[in-house]
C-alpha positions as CSV (number, residue, x, y, z in Angstrom):
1,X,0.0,0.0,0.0
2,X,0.7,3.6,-0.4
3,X,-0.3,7.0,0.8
4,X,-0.4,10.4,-1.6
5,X,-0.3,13.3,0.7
6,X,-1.7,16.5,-1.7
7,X,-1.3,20.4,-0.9
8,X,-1.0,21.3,2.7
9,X,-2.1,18.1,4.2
10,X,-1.0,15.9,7.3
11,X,-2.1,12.5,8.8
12,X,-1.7,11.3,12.4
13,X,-1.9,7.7,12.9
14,X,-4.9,6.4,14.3
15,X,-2.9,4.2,16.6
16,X,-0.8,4.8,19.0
17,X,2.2,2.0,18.9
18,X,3.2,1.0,22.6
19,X,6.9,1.0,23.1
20,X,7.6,1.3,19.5
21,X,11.6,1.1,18.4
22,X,11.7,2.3,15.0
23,X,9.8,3.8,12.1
24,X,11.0,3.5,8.2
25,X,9.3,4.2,4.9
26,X,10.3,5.7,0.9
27,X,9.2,8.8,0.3
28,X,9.6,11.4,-2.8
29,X,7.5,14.3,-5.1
30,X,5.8,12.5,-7.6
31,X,7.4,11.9,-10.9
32,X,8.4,15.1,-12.3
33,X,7.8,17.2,-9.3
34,X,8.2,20.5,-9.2
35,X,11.9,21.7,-8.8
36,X,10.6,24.3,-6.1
37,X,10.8,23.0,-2.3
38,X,8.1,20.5,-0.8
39,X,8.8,20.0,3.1
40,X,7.7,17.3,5.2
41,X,7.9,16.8,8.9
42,X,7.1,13.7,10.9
43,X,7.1,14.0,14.6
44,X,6.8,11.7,16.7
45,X,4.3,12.3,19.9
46,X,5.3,10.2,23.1
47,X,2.5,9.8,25.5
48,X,0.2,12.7,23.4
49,X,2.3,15.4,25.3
50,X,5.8,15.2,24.0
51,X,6.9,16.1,20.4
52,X,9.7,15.2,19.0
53,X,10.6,15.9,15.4
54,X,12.0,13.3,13.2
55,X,12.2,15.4,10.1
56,X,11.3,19.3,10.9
57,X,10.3,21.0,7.4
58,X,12.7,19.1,5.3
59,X,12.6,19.8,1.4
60,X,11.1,16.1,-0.1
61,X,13.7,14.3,-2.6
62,X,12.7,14.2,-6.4
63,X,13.6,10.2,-5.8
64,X,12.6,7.4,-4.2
65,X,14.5,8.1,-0.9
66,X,14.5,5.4,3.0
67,X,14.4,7.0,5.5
68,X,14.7,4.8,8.7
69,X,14.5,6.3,12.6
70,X,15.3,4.4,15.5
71,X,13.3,5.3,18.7
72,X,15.1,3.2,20.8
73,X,17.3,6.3,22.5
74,X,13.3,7.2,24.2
75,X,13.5,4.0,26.5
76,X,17.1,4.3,27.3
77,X,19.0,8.0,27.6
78,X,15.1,9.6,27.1
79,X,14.3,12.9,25.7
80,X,14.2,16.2,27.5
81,X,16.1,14.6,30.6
82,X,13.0,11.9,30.8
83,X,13.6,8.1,30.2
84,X,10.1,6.4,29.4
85,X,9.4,3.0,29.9
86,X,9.2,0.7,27.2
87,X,6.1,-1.3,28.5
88,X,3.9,1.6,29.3
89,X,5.0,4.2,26.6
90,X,2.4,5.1,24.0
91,X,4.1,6.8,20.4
92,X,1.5,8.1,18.0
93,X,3.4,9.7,14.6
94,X,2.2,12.7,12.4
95,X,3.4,13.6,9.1
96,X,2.6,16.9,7.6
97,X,3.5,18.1,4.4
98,X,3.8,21.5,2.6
99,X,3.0,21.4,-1.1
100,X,1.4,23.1,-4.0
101,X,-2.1,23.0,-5.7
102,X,-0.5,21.3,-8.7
103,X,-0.7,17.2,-8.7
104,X,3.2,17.4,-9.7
105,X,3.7,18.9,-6.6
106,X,2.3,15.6,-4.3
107,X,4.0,13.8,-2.3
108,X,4.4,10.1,-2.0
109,X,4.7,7.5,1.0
110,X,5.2,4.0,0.9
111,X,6.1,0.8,2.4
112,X,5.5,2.3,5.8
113,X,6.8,-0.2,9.2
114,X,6.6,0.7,12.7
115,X,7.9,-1.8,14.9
116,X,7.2,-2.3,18.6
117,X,8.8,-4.3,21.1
């Protein structure tokens, strides 16, 4: 499956993933995109109070581009001086993108994989 985000757009998971370790998935602008910037930021939200931002605003690649994030570093040296516990640690993930009314100007998501331990 894949996912076409269009013109000013963002999805939040619907789920949140308990303890979850890592978060991958290709992205890019549609064949032929524009050459003019795109931006995407994923955050991740720990426990729907914390936010941290995987990719802040981030211009989109014109290619077929992994990205991969591992989320272990919450359950071990934590973020913001707080460790979490793996067990009882809910992550939900949003992405929102900044685009253009033009279809060229999409952007694509696919083969996304959260894992959880």
């Amino acid at each position: 499956q894949s996912l076409r985000l269009q013109q000013n757009s963002s999805f939040t998971s619907a789920d949140s993933y308990t303890g979850a370790t890592s978060i991958s998935f290709y992205y890019s602008q549609v064949t032929n995109g524009f050459n003019n910037p795109h931006n995407l930021t994923l955050t991740a939200i720990i426990n729907g109070t914390v936010t941290v931002y995987l990719i802040n605003n981030q211009p989109i690649p014109k290619t077929w581009t992994q990205a991969s994030f591992d989320l272990s570093y919450f359950y071990t040296t934590g973020v913001n001086g707080v460790v979490y516990p793996k067990a009882t640690t809910e992550v939900t993930f949003s992405f929102n993108f900044v685009g253009h009314s033009n279809p060229k100007g999409d952007l694509n998501l696919d083969d996304l994989i959260i894992l959880c331990e």
